[in-house]
C-alpha angles and dihedrals in degrees: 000000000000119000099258086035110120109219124245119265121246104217132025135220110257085244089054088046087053092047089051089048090044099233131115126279090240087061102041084054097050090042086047091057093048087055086239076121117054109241136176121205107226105186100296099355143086113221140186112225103219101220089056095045082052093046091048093051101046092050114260114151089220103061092047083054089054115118133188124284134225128254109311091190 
C-alpha cells in the first residue's frame, strides 16, 4: 500500500453490495435476509464482508453457503 493510500475496507454496506452486484437495494436486502448474501451482524448493523462478496461473484460454492453470523459486538 503507498504511504497517502487509504486501505480497503473489509466489509460493505448491503446497499454497496447491491451497487457491486448491480441489483436494487430493495433486493440485496431481501437476498441478504434469506442468507442468499453473506452478512455479518456488527452491534446494530448488517455488513458484507468483501472477500466473500468477491468469492460469490466470482463463483466459489463456499461463499453462496455462507450464512449470517451472530452479534460480533
Amino acid at each position: 500500500m503507498e504511504p497517502n493510500e487509504t486501505p480497503k475496507r473489509a466489509t460493505l454496506t448491503i446497499a454497496e453490495a447491491a451497487e457491486v452486484l448491480g441489483i436494487s437495494k430493495s433486493l440485496a436486502y431481501k437476498q441478504a435476509d434469506e442468507g442468499k448474501i453473506p452478512t455479518i451482524r456488527l452491534g446494530d448493523r448488517w455488513v458484507v464482508p468483501r472477500a466473500q462478496l468477491e468469492r460469490l461473484i466470482n463463483g466459489n460454492a463456499d461463499a453462496s453457503a455462507a450464512l449470517k453470523c451472530e452479534k460480533v459486538a
